[in-house]
C-alpha positions as CSV (number, residue, x, y, z in Angstrom):
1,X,50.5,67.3,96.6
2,X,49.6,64.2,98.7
3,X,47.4,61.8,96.8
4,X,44.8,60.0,98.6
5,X,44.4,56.2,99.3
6,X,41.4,55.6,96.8
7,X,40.5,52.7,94.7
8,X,39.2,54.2,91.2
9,X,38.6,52.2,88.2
10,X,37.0,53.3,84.4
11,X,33.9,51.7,85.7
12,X,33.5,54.6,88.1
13,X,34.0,57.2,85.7
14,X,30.9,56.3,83.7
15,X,29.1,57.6,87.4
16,X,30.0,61.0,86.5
17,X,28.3,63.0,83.6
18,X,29.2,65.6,80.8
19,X,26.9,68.9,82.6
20,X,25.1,69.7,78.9
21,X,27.4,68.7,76.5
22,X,27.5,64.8,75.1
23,X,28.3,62.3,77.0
24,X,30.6,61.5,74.2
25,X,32.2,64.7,73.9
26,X,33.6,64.8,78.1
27,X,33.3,63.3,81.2
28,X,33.3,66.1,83.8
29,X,34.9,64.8,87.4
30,X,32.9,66.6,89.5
31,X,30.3,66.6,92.7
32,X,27.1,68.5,91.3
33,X,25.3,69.8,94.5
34,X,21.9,71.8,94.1
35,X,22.1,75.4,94.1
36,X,19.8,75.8,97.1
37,X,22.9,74.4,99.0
38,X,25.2,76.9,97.9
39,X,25.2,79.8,99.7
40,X,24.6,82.7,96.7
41,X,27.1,85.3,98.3
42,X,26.3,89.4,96.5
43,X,29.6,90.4,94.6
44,X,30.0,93.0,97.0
45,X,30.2,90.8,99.7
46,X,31.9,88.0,98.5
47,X,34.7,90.7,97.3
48,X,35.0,92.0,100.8
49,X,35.0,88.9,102.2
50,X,37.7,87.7,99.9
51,X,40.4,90.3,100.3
52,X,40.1,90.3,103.8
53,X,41.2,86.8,103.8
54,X,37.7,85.4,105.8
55,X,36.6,83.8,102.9
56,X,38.5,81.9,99.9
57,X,36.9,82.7,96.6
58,X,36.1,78.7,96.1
59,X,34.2,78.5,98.9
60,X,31.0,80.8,97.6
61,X,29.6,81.3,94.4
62,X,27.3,84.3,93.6
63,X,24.7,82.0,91.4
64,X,25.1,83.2,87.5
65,X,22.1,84.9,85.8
66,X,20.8,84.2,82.0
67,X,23.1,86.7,79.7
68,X,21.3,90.0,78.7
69,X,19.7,90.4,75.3
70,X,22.6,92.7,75.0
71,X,25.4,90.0,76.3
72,X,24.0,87.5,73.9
73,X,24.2,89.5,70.9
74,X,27.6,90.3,71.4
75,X,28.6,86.9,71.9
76,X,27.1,86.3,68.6
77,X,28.9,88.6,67.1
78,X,32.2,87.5,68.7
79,X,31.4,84.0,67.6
80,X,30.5,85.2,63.6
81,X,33.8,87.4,63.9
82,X,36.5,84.9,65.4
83,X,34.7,80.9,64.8
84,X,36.4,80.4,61.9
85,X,40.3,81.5,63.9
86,X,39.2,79.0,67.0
87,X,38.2,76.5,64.0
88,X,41.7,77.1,62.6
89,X,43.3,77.0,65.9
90,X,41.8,73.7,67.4
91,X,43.7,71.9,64.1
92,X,46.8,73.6,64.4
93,X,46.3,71.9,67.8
94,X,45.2,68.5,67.0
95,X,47.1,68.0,64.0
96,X,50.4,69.0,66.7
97,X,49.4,67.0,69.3
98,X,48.9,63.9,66.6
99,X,52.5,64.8,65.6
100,X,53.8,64.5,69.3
101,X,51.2,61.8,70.2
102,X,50.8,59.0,67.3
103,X,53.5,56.8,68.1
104,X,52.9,56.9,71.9
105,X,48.9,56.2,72.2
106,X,46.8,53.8,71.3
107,X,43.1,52.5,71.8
108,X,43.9,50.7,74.8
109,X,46.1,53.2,75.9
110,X,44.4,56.5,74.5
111,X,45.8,60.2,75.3
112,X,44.0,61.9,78.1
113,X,43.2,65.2,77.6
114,X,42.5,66.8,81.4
115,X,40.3,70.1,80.7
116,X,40.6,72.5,83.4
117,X,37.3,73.6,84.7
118,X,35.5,76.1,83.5
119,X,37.7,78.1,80.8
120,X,39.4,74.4,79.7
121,X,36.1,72.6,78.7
122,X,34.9,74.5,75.4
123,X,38.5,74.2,74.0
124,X,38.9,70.2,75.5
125,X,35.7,69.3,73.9
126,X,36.5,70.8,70.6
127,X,39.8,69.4,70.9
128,X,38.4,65.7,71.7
129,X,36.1,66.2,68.6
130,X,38.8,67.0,66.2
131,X,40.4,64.5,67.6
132,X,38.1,61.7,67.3
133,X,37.4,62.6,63.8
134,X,38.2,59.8,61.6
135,X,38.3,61.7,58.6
136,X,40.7,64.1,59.3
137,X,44.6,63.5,58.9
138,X,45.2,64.1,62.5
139,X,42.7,61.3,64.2
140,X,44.2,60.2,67.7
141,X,42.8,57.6,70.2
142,X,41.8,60.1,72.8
143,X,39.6,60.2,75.8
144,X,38.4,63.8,77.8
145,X,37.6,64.9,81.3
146,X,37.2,68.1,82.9
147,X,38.5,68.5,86.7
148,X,38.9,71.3,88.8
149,X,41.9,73.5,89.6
150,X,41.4,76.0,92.3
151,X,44.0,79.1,92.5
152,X,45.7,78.8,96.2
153,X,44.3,75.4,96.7
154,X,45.2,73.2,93.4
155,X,44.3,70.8,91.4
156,X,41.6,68.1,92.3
157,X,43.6,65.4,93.3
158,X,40.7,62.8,93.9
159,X,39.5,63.3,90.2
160,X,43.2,63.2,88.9
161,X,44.5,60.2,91.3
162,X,41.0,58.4,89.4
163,X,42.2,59.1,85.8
164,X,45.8,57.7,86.9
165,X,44.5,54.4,88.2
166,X,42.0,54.3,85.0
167,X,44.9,55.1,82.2
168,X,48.0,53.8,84.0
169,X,49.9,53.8,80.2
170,X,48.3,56.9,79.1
171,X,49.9,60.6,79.0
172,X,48.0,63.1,80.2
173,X,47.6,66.7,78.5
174,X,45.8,69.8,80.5
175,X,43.9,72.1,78.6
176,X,42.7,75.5,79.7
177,X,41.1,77.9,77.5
178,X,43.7,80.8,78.1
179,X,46.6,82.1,80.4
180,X,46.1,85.4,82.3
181,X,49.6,86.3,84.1
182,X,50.2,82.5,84.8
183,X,48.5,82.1,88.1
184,X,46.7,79.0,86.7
185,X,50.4,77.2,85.3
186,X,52.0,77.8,88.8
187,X,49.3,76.4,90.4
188,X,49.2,73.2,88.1
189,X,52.8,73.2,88.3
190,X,52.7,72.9,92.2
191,X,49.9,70.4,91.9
192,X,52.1,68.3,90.1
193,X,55.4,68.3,91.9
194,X,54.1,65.3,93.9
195,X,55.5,63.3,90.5
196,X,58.0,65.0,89.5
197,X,60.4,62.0,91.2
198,X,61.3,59.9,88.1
199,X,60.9,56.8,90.1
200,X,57.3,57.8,90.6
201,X,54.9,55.4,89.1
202,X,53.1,58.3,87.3
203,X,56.2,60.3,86.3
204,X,55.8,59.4,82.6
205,X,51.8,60.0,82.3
206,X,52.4,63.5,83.6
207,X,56.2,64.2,82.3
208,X,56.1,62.6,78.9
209,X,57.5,66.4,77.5
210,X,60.7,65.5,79.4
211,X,61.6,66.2,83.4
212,X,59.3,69.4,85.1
213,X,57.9,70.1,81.4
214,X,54.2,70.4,82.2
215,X,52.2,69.2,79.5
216,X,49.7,72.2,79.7
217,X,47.8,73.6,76.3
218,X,45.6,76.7,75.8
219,X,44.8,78.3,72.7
220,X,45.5,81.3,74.0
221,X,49.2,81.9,75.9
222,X,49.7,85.4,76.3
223,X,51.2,85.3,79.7
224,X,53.8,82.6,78.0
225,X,53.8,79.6,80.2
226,X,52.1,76.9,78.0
227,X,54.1,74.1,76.3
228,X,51.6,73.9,73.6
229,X,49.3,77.0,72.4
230,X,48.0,78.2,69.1
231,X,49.2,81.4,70.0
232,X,50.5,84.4,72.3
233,X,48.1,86.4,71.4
234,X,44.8,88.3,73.5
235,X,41.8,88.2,71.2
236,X,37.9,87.6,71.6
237,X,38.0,84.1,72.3
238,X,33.9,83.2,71.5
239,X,33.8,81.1,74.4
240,X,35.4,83.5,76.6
241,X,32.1,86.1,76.6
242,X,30.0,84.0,78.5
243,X,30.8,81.4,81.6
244,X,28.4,78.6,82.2
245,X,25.9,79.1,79.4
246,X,28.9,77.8,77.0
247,X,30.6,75.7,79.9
248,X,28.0,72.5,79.8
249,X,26.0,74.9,82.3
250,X,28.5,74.2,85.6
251,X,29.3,76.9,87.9
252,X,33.1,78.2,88.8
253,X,33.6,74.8,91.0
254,X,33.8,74.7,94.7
255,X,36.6,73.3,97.1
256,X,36.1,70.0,98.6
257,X,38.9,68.6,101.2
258,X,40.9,65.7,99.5
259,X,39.8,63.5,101.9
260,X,35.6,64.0,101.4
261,X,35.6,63.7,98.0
262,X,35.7,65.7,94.3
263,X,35.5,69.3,93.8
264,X,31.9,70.5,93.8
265,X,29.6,72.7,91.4
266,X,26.5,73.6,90.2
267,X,24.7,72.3,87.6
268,X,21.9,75.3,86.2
269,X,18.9,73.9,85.3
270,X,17.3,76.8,84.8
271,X,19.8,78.2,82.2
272,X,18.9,75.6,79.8
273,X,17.0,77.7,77.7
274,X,19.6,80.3,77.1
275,X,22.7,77.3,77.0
276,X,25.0,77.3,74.2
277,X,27.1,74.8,75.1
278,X,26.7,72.4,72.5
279,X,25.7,74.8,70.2
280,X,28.9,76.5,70.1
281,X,30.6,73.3,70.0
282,X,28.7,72.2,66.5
283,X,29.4,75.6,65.4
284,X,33.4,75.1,65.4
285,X,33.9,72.0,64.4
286,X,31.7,72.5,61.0
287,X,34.1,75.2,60.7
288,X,36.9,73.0,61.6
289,X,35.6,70.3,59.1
290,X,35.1,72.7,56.6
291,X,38.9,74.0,56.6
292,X,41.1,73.6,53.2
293,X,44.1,75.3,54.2
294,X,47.1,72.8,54.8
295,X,48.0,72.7,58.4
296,X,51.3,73.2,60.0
297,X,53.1,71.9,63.3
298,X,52.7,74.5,65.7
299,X,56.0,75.6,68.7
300,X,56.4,73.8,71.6
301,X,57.7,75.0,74.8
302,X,59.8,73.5,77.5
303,X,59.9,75.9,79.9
304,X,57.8,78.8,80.9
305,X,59.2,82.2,79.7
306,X,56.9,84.3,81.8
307,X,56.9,87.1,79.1
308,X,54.3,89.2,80.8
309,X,55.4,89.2,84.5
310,X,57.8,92.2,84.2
311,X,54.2,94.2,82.7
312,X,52.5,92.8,85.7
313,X,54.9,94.3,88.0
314,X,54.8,97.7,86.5
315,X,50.8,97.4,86.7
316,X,50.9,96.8,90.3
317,X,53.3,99.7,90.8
318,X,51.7,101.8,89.4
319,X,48.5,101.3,90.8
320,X,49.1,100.1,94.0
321,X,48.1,96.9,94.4
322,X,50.3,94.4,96.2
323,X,47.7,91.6,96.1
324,X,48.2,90.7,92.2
325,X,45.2,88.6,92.0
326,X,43.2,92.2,91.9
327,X,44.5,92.0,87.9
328,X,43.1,90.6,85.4
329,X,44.4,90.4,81.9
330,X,43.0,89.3,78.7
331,X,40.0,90.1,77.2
332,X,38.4,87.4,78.4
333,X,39.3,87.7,82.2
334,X,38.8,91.1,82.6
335,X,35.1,90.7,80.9
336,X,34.5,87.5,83.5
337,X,35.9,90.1,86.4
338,X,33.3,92.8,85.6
339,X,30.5,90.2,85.7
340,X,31.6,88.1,88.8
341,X,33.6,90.7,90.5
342,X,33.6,94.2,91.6
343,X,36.2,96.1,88.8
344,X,37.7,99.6,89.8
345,X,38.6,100.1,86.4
346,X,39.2,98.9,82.8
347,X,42.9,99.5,81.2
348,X,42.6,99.0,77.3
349,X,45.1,99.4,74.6
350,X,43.0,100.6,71.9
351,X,39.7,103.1,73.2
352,X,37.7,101.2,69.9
353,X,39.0,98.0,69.3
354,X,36.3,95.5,68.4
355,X,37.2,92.6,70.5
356,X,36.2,95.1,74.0
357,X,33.2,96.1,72.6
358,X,30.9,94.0,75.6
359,X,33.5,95.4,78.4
360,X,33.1,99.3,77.0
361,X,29.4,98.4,76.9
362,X,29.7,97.0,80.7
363,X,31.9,99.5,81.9
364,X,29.4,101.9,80.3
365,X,26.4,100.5,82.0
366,X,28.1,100.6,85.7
367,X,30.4,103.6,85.3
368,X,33.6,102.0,85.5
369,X,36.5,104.2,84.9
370,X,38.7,103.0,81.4
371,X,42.0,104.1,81.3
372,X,43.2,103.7,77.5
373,X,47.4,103.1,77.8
374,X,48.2,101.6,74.6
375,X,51.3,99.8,73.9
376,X,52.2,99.8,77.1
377,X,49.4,96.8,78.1
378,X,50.3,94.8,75.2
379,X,49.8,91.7,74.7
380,X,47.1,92.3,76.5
381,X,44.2,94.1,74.9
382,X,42.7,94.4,78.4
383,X,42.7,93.8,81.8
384,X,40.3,94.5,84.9
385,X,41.7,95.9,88.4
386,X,39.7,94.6,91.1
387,X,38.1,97.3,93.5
388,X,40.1,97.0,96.9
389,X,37.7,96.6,99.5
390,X,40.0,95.6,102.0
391,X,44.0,96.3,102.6
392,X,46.1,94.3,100.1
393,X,48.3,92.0,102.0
């Protein structure tokens, strides 16, 4: 990754703004453009457009609409049945990362905690909240942005080169909100190479795990390449049901060239009346505050173990797909493909479990075909094949 030649200093990140959470909860590094700029592409089109290699996927968006009536009381549900395990989670987390973190950080020189957008930011901003709580036993000096990672194309290096030059003593902790097969790690990983010198001025904000650990957190790892998670597992993440009505209300983002600025999104306005953003947010940290049971230290991981990859081999065998971004595993990707995407199928391990619920109902609606293949998917509970719509390459 080649960083640009850009002056950045903390008084420029105050130019940037939070989307719809508080401005105290994130500061999210990107270039908000109005919709009417961005060409709204039909799934269809975008998907053909895609595989054929015409178009990259970050250079359209098909604009989101407000959730059904149906899509919002499932995410109610979700949030009822699993608030109080992401409450539980997000201080297994914090009270870790104070473990790792308390002798190294300080107010002047706070930990940075890098969400990556979308999927990063509910977990960052709960993360920065538990973390800024003065009352708990695992308060940390802490400060939270969200930038973009694009698969293919990487991680924003404007909006990471500006944090750098902000927090030159500060390490630096990427958070995403789950791992699929791992696409998302690799890509961070090659984003990050660029410092991976130790004589490299940055080497200890990004490497502060030890050499070509990278410091990457999810609360969800079932793919297995985090060095810090709350667990392996694929379950109905709340946040995970919906995309930019509990995202601060910005789109997937869009790819901007290094050299003409930040990544780009949308901001929707007009969602505002059916945005949970915050919501959600006050929802699991009363939950968090609210916790009794005593919290313990969770694993940390120095090296990727990739348990899922030999699955995702077997997957692509047997289906015949050679272009592995046409799979996507966890509950919470393959319900985002069926909305954004154009889904041939739906494998589950369990016909009835009750964290698919909203992709059975989906798949219902559209007719998708859902192949149940039981252990053989775990630890996924499920995962969406992309339609092919144009030969795999």
């Amino acid at each position: 990754m080649t960083l640009p030649n850009i002056q950045a200093h903390r008084a420029n990140l105050n130019n940037y703004g939070s989307g719809s959470y508080l401005a105290s909860d994130v500061t999210v590094l990107l270039d908000i453009v109005d919709k009417d700029a961005v060409a709204d592409v039909p799934v269809s089109q975008k998907e053909a457009l895609i595989q054929s290699g015409q178009r990259h996927y970050s250079d359209m968006l098909t604009l989101e609409k407000a959730p059904t009536a149906m899509h919002e009381q499932l995410y109610r549900q979700a949030l009822e049945q699993g608030g109080e395990r992401a409450a539980t989670d997000i201080a297994r987390l914090a009270h870790t990362l104070h473990n790792v973190f308390q002798h190294d950080v300080s107010d002047e020189h706070p930990l940075v905690l890098v969400s990556l957008v979308r999927a990063g930011l509910p977990i960052g901003v709960l993360l920065q909240r538990a973390l800024s709580d003065a009352d708990s036993s695992y308060h940390l000096p802490s400060k939270h942005y969200g930038i973009s990672i694009i698969r293919d194309r990487g991680l924003d290096t404007v909006a990471l080169q500006m944090l750098l030059e902000a927090y030159p003593n500060s390490p630096v902790v990427f958070v995403d909100g789950w791992t699929g097969k791992g696409a998302i790690y690799k890509e961070l990983a090659r984003s990050l190479e660029t410092f991976s010198d130790p004589t490299h001025a940055n080497f200890a904000n990004i490497f502060h795990q030890g050499a070509n650990v990278i410091p990457l957190l999810t609360l969800a790892d079932p793919a297995g390449v985090a060095w810090l998670a709350a667990s392996e597992e694929d379950w109905l993440i709340p946040s995970g049901l919906l995309n930019s009505t509990v995202s601060g209300l910005i789109s997937r983002s869009l790819y901007t060239e290094p050299q003409s600025g930040l990544h780009r999104s949308v901001f929707y306005e007009d969602l505002i009346e059916a945005d949970h953003s915050v919501a959600f947010i006050d929802h699991i940290d009363a939950a968090r505050r609210s916790l009794t049971t005593p919290l313990e230290c969770l694993p940390t991981h120095q090296q990727p173990r990739y348990q899922t990859a030999a699955l995702i081999d077997t997957l692509a065998a047997d289906y015949g797909i050679t272009n592995r971004n046409r799979i996507k595993p966890t509950i919470a990707e393959a319900t985002r493909a069926i909305l954004r995407r154009d889904p041939e199928r739906i494998l589950l391990a369990t016909a009835a479990h009750p964290d698919t619920v909203l992709l059975r109902h989906l798949c219902a609606q559209r007719g998708i075909t859902i192949d149940v293949l039981g252990d053989k998917i775990l630890p996924y509970q499920a995962i969406t094949l992309i339609k092919q719509r144009a030969k795999d390459s």
